[in-house]
C-alpha positions as CSV (number, residue, x, y, z in Angstrom):
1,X,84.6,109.3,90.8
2,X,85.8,111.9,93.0
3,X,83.4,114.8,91.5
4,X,80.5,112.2,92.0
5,X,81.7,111.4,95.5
6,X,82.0,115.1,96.7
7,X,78.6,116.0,95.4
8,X,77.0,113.0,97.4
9,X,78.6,114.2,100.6
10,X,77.4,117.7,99.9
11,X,73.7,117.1,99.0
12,X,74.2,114.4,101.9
13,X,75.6,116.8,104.5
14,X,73.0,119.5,103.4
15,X,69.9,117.4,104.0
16,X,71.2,116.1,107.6
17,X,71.2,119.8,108.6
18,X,67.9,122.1,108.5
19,X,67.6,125.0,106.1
20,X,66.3,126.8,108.9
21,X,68.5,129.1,110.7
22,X,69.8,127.6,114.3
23,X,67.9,130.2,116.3
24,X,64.5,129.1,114.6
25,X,65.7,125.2,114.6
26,X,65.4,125.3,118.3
27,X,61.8,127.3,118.8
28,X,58.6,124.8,118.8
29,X,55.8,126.6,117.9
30,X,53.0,126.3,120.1
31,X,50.0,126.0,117.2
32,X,52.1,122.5,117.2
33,X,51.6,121.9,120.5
34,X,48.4,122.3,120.8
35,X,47.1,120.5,117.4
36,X,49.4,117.5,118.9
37,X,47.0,117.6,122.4
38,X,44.4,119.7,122.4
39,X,42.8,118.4,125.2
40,X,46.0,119.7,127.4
41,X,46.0,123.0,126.3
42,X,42.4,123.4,127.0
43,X,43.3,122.9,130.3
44,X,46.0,125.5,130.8
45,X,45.1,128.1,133.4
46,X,45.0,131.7,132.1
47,X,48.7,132.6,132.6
48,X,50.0,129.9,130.2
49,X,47.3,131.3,127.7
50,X,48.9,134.8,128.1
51,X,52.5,132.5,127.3
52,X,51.0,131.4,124.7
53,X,50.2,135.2,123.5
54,X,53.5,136.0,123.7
55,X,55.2,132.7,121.9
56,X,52.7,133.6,119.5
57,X,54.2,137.3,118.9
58,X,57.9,136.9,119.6
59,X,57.2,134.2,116.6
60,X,55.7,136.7,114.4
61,X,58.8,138.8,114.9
62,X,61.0,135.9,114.3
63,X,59.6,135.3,111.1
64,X,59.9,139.0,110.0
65,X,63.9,139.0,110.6
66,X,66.1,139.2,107.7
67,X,67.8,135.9,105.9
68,X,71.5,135.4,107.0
69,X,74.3,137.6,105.8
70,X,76.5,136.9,102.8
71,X,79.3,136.0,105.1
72,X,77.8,134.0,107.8
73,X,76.3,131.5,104.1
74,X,79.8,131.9,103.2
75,X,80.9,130.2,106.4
76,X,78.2,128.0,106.3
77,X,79.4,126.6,102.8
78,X,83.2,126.7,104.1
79,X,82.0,124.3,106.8
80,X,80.5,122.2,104.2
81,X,83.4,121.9,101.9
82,X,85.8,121.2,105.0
83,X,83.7,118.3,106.0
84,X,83.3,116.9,102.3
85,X,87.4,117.2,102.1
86,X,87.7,115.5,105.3
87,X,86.0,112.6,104.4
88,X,87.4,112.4,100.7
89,X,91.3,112.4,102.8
90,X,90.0,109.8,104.6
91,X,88.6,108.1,102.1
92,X,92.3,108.1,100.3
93,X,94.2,107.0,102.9
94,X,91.9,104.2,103.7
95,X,92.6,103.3,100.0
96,X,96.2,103.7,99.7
97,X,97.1,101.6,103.1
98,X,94.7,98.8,101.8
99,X,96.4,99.2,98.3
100,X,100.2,98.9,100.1
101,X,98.5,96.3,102.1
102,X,96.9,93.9,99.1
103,X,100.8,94.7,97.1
104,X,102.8,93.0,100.0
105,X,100.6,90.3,100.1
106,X,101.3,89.8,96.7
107,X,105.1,90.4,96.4
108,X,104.8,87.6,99.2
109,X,102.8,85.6,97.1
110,X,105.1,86.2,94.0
111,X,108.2,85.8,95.9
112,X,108.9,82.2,94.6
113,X,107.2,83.5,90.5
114,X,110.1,85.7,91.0
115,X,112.8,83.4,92.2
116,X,112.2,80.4,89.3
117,X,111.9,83.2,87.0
118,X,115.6,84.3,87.7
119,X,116.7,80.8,88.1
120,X,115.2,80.4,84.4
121,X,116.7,83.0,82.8
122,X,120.3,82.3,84.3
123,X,119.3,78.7,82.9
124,X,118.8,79.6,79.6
125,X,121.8,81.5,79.2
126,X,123.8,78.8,80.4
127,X,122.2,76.5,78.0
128,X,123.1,79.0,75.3
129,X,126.5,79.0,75.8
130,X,127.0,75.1,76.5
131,X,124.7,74.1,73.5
132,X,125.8,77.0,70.8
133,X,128.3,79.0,71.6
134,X,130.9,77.1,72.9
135,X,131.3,75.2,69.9
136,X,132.1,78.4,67.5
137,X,135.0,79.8,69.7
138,X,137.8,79.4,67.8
139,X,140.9,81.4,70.3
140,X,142.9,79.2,71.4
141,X,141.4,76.1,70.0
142,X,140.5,73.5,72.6
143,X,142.7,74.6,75.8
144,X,141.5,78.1,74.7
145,X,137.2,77.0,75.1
146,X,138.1,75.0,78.4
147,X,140.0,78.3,79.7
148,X,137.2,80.5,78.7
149,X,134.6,78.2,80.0
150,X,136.5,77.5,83.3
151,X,136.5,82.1,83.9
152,X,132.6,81.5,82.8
153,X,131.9,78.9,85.5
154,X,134.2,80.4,88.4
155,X,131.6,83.7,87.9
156,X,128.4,81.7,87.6
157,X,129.2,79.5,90.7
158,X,130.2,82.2,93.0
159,X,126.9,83.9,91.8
160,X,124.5,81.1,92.3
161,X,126.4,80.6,95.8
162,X,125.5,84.1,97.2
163,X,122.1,84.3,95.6
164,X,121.5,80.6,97.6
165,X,123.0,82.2,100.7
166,X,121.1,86.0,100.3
167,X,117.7,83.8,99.5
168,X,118.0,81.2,102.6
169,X,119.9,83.5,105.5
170,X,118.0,85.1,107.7
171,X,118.7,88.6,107.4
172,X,118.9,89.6,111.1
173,X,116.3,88.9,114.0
174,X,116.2,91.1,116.8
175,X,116.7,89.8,120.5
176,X,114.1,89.3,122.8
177,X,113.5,92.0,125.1
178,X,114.5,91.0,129.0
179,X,111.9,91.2,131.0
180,X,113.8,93.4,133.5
181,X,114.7,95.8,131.4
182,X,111.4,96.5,130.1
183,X,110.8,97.6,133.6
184,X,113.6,100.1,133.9
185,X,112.5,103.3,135.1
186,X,114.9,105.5,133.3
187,X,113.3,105.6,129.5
188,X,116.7,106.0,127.6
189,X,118.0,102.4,129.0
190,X,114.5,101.2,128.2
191,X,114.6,99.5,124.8
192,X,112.4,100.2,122.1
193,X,109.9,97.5,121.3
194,X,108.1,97.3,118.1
195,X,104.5,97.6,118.3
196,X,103.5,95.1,115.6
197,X,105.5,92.2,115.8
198,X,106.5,93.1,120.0
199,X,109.9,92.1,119.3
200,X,113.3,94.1,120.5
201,X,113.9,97.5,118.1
202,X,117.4,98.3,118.0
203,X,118.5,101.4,115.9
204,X,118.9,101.0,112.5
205,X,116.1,98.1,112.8
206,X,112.9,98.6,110.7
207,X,109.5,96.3,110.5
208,X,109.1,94.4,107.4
209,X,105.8,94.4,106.5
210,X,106.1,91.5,104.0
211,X,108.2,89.5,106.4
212,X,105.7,90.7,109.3
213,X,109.2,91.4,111.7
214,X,111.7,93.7,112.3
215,X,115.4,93.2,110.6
216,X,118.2,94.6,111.9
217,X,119.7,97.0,109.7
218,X,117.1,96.2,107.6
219,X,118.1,97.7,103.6
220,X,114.8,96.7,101.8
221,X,112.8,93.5,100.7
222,X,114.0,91.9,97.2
223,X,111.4,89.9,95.4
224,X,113.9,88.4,93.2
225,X,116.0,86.9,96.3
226,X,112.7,86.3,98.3
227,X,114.3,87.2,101.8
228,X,114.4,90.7,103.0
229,X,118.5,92.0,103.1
230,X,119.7,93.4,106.2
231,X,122.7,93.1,108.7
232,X,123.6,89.0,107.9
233,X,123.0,88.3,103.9
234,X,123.5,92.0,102.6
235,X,127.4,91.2,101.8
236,X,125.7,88.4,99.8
237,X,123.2,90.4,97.8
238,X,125.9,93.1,96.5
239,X,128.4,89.6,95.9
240,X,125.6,88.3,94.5
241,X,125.0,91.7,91.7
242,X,129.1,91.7,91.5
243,X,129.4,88.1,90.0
244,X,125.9,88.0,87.9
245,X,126.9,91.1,86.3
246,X,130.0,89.6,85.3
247,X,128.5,87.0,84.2
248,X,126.5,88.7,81.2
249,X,129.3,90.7,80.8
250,X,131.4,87.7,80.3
251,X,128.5,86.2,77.8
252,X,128.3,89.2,76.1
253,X,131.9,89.5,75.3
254,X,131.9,85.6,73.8
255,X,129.3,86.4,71.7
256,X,130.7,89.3,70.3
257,X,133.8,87.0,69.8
258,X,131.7,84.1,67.5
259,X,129.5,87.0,65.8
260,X,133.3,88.3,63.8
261,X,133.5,85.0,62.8
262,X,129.8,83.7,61.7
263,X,129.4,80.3,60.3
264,X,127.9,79.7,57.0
265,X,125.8,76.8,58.3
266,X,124.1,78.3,61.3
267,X,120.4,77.3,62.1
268,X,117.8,80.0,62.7
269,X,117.5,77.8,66.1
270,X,121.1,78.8,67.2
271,X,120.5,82.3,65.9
272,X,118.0,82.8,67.7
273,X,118.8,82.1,70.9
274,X,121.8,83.5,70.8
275,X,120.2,86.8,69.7
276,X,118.1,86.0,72.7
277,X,120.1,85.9,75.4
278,X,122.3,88.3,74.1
279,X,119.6,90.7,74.5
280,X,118.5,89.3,77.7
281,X,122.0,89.8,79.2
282,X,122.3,93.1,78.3
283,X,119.3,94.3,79.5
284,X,119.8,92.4,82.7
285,X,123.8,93.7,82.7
286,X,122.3,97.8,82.2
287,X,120.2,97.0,85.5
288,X,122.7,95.3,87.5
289,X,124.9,98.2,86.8
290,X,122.7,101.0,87.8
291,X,121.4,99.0,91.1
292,X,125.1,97.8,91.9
293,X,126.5,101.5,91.6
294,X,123.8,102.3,93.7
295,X,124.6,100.1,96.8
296,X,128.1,100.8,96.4
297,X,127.1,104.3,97.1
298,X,125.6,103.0,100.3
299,X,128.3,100.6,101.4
300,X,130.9,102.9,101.3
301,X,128.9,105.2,103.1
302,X,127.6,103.2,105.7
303,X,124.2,103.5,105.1
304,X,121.1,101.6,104.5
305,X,118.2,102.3,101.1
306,X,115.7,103.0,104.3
307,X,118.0,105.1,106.0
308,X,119.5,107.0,102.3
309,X,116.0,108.7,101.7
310,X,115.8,110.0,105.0
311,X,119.3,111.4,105.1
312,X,119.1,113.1,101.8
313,X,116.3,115.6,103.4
314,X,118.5,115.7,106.3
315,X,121.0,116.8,104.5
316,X,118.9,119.4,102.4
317,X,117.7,120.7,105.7
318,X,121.2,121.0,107.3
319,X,122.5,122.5,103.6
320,X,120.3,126.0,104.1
321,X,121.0,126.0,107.5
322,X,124.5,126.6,106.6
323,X,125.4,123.7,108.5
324,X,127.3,120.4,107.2
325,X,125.4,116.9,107.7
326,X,127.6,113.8,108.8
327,X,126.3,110.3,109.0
328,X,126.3,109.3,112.5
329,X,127.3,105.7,111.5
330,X,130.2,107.0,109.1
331,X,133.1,104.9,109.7
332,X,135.4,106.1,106.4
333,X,135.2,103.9,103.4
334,X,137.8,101.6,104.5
335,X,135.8,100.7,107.9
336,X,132.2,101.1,105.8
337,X,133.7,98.3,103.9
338,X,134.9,96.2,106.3
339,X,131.8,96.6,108.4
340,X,130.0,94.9,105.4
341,X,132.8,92.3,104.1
342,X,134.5,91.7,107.2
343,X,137.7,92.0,105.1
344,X,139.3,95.2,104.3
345,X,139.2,96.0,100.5
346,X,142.7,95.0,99.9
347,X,142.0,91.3,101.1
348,X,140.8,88.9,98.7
349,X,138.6,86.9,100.9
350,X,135.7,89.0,101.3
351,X,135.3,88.1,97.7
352,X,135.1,84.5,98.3
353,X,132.5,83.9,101.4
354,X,132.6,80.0,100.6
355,X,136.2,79.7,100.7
356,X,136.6,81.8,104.1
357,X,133.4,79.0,105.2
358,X,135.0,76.0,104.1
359,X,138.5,76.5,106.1
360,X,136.8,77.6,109.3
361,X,134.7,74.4,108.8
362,X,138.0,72.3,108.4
363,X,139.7,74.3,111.2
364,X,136.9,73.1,113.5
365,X,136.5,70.3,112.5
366,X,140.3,69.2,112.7
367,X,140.4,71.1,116.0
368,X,137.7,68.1,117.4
């Protein structure tokens, strides 16, 4: 496509242009004149015949001149291929910022796909459990299925909880710009304003362009949460991949419990899907793992997914400079964390967002 699309702007761009050289391009010849009106040039007084003499000659010398020099067709065809690549970048950037454009307007159309189909899987896996597996633990006996399913429950709630609250929050709106300070003469007390969505652009605030806003301290956009993460549901989100990881860990283990101790009459139902969702939480465990680590590279660092590509050729650049990069936002990792949980790391409570809710809720509400 792109061979076929260079050689049409080449034969294209050739027949725009004259094969005549430029200094002939611009001559008329007057034999054309005069076939076009005769009647005109019959008229002419004897000075513009003598013109016409010497057009005639300076022609005839013209036409005797030697064809252009290797170099200047050389140049010619360098001119050529410059404009063909010119239009071909062009004509791949137009492509690739409709192509980004037509994928966010389907993540935001697939947002909600993307939601049901994690609320489905977590589904299934908790009918597993309740519908086969529970019945074929045999530690404990009774009190020892209720205290096993009581650890199963106290992960799963506290992970449907934060994925409710990273899904519904908003993840951080930028004021409004006052109008006076718009009009501040001195640029650095001038704030930034975004120039698509005209609202307030704080540092460390970037434009969504699935959300069509700017977030403050924006990390990225999650299809599966349908919300972009930033500054007010991003403790959620990395709650939310603490407890659903140990969730399949947890269903994991109690299947490798009841498969030391398989049943002689098992269906090929239970089998199944208890080979099913074993493999499902796996696969969903090994990904939670790697994108967890991830972000708890980046909350112990203080710093965003946006902000972690930039800084990492920052810090190549500062590197051969012989210099050593710092993140200007760098707190420590005790203050990193708090800055995210609002609890230092020794304090249980930023594990439990819904307890810390719940008694300021009851504080106010016995305070009225």
């Amino acid at each position: 496509l792109f061979l076929f699309l260079f050689l049409f702007l080449l034969l294209g761009g050739g027949s725009s242009s004259s094969s005549a050289p430029p200094h002939l391009q611009s001559k008329r010849f007057p034999e054309e004149t005069s076939t076009q009106n005769p009647q005109r040039s019959s008229q002419n007084s004897p000075k513009s015949s003598q013109n016409f003499e010497n057009s005639s000659k300076s022609s005839e010398g013209i036409s005797k001149q030697r064809p252009l020099k290797r170099s200047e067709q050389k140049r010619s065809w360098r001119t050529i291929s410059r404009q063909c690549l010119r239009r071909i970048v062009i004509f791949i950037d137009d492509g690739i910022d409709k192509g980004v454009d037509t994928a966010n307007y389907g993540i935001k159309i697939l947002g909600p796909l993307f939601v049901c189909v994690a609320i489905t899987l977590i589904g299934f896996l908790t009918y597993t459990y309740f519908r086969f597996v529970i019945y074929r633990i045999s530690v404990g006996g009774a009190p020892g299925r209720v205290a096993i399913t009581l650890i199963g429950l106290f992960f799963l709630l506290n992970a449907l909880y934060n994925y409710f609250k990273a899904s519904t929050l908003d993840a951080g709106l930028p004021p409004a710009a006052d109008r006076g300070e718009l009009l501040e003469e001195d640029p650095e007390l001038r704030p930034k304003i975004c120039q698509r969505c005209n609202l307030q652009k704080p540092p460390r605030a970037h434009h969504c362009s699935i959300c069509q806003r700017c977030v403050l301290k924006m990390d990225h956009h999650c299809p599966w949460v349908n919300n972009c993460v930033g500054l007010a549901n991003y403790n959620h989100f990395c709650l939310f991949l603490f407890y659903l990881s140990e969730s399949c860990g947890f269903f994991m283990a109690v299947c490798c419990l009841i498969l030391d101790d398989p049943s002689p009459d098992q269906e090929e139902e239970e089998q199944q899907s208890i080979l099913v969702s074993f493999i499902i939480a796996g696969s969903a465990l090994l990904a939670l793992t790697i994108l967890g680590g991830f972000h708890v590279i980046l909350c112990l660092s203080n710093q965003t997914t946006i902000e972690f590509y930039g800084n990492v050729a920052t810090r190549i650049k500062a590197r051969r400079r012989g210099e050593k990069w710092t993140n200007p936002y760098g707190k420590g990792m005790a203050g990193n964390f708090r800055e995210v949980f609002k609890y230092p790391f020794w304090d249980p409570r930023w594990m439990f967002p819904w307890a810390v809710n719940l008694s300021r809720t009851l504080r106010l509400s016995s305070a009225k």
